[in-house]
Every structure is written in C-alpha cells, then in structure tokens.
C-alpha positions as CSV (number, residue, x, y, z in Angstrom):
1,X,12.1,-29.3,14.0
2,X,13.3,-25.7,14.1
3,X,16.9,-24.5,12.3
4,X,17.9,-21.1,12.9
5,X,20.8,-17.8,12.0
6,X,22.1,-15.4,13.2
7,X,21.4,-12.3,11.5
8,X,23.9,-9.5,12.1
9,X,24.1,-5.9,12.7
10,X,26.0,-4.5,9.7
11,X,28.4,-1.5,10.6
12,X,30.0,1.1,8.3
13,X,33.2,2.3,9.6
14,X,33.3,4.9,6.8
15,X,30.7,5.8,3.9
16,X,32.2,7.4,1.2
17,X,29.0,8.6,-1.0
18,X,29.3,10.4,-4.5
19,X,26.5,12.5,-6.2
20,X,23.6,10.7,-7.7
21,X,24.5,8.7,-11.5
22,X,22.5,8.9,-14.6
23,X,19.5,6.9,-13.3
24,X,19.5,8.4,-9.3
25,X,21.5,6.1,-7.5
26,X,24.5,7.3,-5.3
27,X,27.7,5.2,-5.9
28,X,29.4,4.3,-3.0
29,X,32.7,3.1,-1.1
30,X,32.1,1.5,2.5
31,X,34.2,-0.7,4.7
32,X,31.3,-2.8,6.3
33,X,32.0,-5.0,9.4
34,X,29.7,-6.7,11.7
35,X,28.5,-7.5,15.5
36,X,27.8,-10.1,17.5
37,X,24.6,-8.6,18.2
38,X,22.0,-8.3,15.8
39,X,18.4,-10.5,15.0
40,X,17.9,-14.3,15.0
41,X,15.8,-16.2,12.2
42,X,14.1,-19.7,12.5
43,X,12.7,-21.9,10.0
44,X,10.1,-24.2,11.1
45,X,7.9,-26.6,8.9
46,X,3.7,-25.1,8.2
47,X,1.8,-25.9,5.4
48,X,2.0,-22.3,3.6
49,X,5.1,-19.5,3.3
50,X,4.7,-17.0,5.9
51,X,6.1,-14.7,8.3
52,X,5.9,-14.2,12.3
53,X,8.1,-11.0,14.1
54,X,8.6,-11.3,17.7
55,X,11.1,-9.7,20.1
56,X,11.3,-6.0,21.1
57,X,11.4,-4.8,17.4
58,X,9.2,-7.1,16.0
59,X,5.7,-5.4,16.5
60,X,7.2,-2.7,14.6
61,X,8.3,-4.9,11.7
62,X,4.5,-5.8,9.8
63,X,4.9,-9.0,7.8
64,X,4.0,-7.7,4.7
65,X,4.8,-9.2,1.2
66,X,7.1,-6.4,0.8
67,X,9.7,-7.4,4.0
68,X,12.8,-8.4,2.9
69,X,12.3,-11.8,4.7
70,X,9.5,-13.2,2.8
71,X,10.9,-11.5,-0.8
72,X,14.7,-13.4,-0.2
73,X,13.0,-16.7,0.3
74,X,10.6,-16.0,-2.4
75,X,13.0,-14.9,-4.6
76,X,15.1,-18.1,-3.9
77,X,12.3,-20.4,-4.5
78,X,11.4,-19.2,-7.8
79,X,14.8,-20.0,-9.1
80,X,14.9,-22.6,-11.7
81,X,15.1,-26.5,-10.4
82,X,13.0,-25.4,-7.2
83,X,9.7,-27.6,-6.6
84,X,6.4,-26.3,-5.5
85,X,6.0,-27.9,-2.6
86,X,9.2,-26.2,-0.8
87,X,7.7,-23.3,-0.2
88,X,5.6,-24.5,2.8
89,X,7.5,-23.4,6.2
90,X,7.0,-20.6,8.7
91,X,9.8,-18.2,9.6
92,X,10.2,-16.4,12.9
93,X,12.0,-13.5,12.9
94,X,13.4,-12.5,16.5
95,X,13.8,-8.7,15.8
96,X,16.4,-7.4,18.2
97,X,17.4,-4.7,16.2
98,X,15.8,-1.0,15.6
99,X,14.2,-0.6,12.8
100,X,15.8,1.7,10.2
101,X,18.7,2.4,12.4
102,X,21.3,2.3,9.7
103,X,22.6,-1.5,11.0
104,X,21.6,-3.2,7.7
105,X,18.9,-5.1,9.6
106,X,16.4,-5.7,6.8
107,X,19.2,-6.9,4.4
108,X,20.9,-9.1,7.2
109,X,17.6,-10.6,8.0
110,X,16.6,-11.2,4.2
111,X,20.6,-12.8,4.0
112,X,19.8,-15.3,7.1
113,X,16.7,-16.6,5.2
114,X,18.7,-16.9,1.9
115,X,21.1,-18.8,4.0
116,X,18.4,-20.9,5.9
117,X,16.0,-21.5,2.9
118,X,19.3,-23.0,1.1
119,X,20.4,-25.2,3.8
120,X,16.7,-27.0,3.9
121,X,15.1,-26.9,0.4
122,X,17.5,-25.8,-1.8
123,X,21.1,-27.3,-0.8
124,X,22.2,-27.5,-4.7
125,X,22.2,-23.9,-5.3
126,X,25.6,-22.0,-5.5
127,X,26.8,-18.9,-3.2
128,X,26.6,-16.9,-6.5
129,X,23.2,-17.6,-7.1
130,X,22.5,-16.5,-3.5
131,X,24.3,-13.5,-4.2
132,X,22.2,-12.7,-6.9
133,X,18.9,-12.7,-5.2
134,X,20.4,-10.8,-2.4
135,X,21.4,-8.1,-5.0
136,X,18.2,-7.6,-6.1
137,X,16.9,-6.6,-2.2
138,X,19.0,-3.6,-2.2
139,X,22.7,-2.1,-2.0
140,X,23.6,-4.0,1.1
141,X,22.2,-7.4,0.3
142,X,25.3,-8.7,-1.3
143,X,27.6,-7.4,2.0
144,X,24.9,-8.8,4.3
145,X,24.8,-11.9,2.7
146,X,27.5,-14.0,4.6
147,X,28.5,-11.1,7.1
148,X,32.1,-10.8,6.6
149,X,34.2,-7.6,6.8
150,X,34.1,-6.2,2.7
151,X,34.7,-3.0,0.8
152,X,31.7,-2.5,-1.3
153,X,31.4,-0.8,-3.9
154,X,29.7,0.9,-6.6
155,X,25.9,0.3,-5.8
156,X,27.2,-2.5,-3.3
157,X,27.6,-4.7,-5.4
158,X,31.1,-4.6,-6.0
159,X,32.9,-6.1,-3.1
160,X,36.1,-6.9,-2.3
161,X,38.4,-8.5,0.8
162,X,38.5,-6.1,3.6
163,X,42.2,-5.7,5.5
164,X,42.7,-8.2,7.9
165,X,41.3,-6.1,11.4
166,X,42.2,-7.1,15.2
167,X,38.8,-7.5,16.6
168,X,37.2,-4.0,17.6
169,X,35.3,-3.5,20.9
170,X,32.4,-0.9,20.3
171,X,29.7,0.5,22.0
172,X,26.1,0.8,19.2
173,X,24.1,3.4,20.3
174,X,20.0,4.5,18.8
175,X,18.3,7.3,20.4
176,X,15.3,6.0,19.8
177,X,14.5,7.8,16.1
178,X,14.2,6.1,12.8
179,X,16.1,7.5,10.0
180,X,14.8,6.7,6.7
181,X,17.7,6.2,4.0
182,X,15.6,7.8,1.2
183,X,15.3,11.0,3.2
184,X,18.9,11.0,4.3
185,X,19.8,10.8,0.9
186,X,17.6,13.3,-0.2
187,X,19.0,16.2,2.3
188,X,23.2,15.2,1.5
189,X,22.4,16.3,-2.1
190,X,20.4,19.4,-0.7
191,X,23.3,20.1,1.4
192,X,26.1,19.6,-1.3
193,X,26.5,20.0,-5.0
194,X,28.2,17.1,-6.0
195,X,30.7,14.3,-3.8
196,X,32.6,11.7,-4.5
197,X,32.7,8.2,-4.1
198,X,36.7,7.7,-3.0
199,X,38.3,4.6,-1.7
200,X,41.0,5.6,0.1
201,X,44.1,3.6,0.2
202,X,44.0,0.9,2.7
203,X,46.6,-0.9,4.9
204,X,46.8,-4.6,3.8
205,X,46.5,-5.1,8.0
206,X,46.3,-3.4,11.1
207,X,48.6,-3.7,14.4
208,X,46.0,-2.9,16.7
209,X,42.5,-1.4,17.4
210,X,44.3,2.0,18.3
211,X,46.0,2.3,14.3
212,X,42.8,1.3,13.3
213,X,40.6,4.2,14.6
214,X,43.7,7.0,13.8
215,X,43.1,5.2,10.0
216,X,39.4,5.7,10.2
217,X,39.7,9.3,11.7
218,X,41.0,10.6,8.2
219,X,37.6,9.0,6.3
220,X,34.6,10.2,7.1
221,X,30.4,9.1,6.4
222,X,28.9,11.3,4.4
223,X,25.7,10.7,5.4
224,X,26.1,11.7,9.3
225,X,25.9,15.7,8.3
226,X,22.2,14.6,6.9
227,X,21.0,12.5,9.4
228,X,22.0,14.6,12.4
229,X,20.0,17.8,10.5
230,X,16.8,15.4,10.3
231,X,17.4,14.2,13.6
232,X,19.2,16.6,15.9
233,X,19.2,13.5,19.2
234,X,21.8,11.8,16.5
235,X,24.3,14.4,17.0
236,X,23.3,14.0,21.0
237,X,24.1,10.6,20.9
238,X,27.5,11.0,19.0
239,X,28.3,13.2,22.1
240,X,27.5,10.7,24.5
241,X,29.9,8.4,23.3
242,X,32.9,11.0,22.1
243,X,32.3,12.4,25.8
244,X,32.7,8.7,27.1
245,X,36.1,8.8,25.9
246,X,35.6,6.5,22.7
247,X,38.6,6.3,20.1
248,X,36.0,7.2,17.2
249,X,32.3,8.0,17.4
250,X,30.3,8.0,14.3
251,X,27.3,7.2,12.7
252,X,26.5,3.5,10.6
253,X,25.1,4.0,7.5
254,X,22.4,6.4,7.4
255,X,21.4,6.6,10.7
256,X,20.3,6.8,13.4
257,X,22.7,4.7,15.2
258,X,26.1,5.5,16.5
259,X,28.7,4.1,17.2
260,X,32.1,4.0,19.2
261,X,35.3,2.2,19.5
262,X,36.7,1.4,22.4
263,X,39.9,0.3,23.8
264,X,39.0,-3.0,25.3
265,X,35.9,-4.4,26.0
266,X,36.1,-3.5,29.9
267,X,36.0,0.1,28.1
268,X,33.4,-0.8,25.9
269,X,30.9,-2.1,28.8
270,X,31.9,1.0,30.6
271,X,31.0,3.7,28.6
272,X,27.7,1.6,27.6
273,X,26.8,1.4,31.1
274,X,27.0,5.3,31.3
275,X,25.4,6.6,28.3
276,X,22.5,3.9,29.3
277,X,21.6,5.5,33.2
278,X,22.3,9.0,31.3
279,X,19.3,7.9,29.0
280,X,17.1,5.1,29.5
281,X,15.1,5.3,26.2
282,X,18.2,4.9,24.2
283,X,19.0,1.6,22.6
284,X,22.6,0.9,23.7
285,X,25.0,-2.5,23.5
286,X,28.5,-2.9,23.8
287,X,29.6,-5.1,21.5
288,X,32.5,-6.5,19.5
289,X,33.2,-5.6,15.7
290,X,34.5,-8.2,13.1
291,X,32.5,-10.8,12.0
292,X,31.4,-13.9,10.8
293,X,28.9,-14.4,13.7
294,X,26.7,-17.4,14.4
C-alpha cells in the first residue's frame, strides 16, 4: 500500500538579504507562501531505504545519499525511540518542479518525507522534533516543513505568522536555466558592500489581492539583481510577465523562476497562455498562491 504528499512550490514574495555574519551566512527576512503546484512523494513498503525520481524533473534529480529526501527520512529515523527495522520502504519522488529554480523544491520534498516517514513509522514524534531535522537540511527547511504562509527569519529559522492574505492568482515562470543559490549569493556581495536584513512593517491583513501587490511593490528581493547578471533570460522572463500586464513580476528566491500576480485567475491563465506560445522551452503554470496544499 502506497501513502503519498504533496510537496509544494515555496514562493518569496520579497527577500530581504543582509551582508554575510561572522561565520558566512546571510541573515534574512522573507514572506514565504506557497502553490498548488509543486512535486508529489509516495511511500511504499521494500525491504531497504531508498530512493526512485520520476516525472519530467526527475532524471535530473540523481538519488544520491546527499538528496534531501533520503537525508530527512534518515535523519528522522535516527532519532532516539526509532527501531531498526523502520527504515525499510521505497520513496518515489514525482519531480514536477525545475531543479534549482528558487521554489524551495529540495526542502519541500525533504518536508513531505518528514511528514510521510512520521505518519507511518514514527507517529509519536512531535512537530518540533520534525522541525528540528528539517532545520538541519538548510534555511528553508523549517518554512517548507508544513507549507504555510511564514515570515522567516534570521537563517530561516525564525518564523513567525504571516498576515492573513486573500488568495493570490499567479502565473510561475523558469526559462529553462538553473540558478545555483551559492553562486547567486556569491555575486550580491560582489555587487554590494554590505545590506540589510529589514522586516518591514506589515499589515495585520489585507483587503484584496490588488493592496497586496501595491504592499509588495515597496519591498524588493535582493537576490533578483544577481541572478538576472548570471543569467540574463531571467530578466527576459520578468519581462514576459510585467509586459502581460501582471500586478507584480519578480523573482522567488534565488532564481531562476519568476513570478507574477494577477488579478483573477481568468487573468492568471491568460497571460500563462501567452508567455507559453511566445516560448515553448519555458516552464510556465498559472497557479494560485496561499497555501496549505494537499
């Protein structure tokens, strides 16, 4: 018997990034929301712990020990009160995402099989000890976790309730290019001396998907400047979709996807339909912003 979960596309709606701390890493401030589009994960029963990718994106995904999949539900298993004998099932990741496309996939993926691995072998452990193994997989583990709208903070660990958002119909859009984070990072502090972290202040609530674009207009990411000078078809695809007539076109996270928020979803499935005949390569899906998904 299979179980499966959905496994999110993780959006920043702004990325607030300040120079590097004592020990290299850049503290952050990020309101993070999700789609209803992103990768599926089953969980079926074998004999050993192991790994198979499928989908579009999945030949591009090698199961090594190092994926984020097989270190969450290792990670989880070692966890005092676990037996030996739980480790033995197979997951199946359906990769619908691009890989490193700045949607958080890896970390959404490793938080499905946190979730999953729980739900069958390990029911007695606590959302905080989840948390913990999903802060060890990196700064968005801990938002990628359950896949609610957060602020995170800090090194993304530090989260906090998000404002209560009307749900946001948006067009996701990767030209095709991956943008590794560690590079991206590499050329913002090339391209600035220092920056800061800020959170700005935020409305307890928003009235409508129009007030909450005009809010995001003032904020910015801080890491689109680096990704479009790595990769130049970035900044095409933010065209695209600010030509479309899109509230708000930006990049998620590091790159390279885009994206755009739309008025409605007729809007939404409109301008995706056009920037897709404009260019056929490009990975492009309207979509809907919020979150939880199953």
């Amino acid at each position: 018997m299979s179980v499966t979960a959905f496994a999110p596309a993780k959006v920043n709606l702004y990325l607030h990034v300040a120079s590097p701390d004592a020990v290299g890493m850049h503290p952050l401030s990020s309101l993070m929301v999700f789609a209803d589009v992103g990768d599926r994960l089953s969980l079926e029963p074998s004999d050993v712990l192991s790994l198979t990718s499928v989908g579009p994106f999945g030949a591009a995904l090698p199961a090594s020990d190092d994926n984020l999949v097989l270190r969450a539900a290792r990670g989880l298993l070692a966890l005092p009160g676990g037996a030996a004998e739980a480790g033995a099932f197979r997951l199946v990741l359906d990769k619908q995402l691009p890989i490193a496309s700045g949607l958080g996939g890896g970390s959404s993926d490793a938080g499905a099989a946190l979730r999953l691995v729980r739900d069958v072998v390990r029911p007695d452990l606590s959302d905080a000890a989840l948390t913990e193994v999903a802060g060890q997989l990196g700064s968005d583990g801990p938002a990628c976790l359950f896949a609610l709208p957060v602020i995170a903070e800090g090194r993304g660990e530090r989260l906090s309730a998000a404002p209560v958002l009307p749900p946001l119909d948006a067009v996701l859009v990767n030209p095709g290019v991956p943008s590794p984070t560690g590079e991206v990072y590499r050329r913002l502090d090339a391209m600035r001396p220092h920056g800061e972290a800020d959170r700005p202040a935020t409305p307890a609530h928003f009235a409508d998907g129009r007030a909450v674009a005009q809010w995001l207009s003032g904020l910015r990411n801080d890491l689109e400047a680096p990704a479009v000078a790595i990769n130049p078809v970035v900044g095409e695809a933010l065209a695209a979709l600010a030509d479309g007539g899109a509230r708000l076109a930006r990049v998620s996270g590091s790159g390279a996807t885009c994206f755009a928020l739309c008025a409605d979803a007729a809007a939404a499935a409109s301008l995706a339909a056009r920037v897709a005949s404009a260019h056929p390569r490009w990975w492009v899906r309207p979509c809907r912003l919020g979150g939880p998904w199953t």
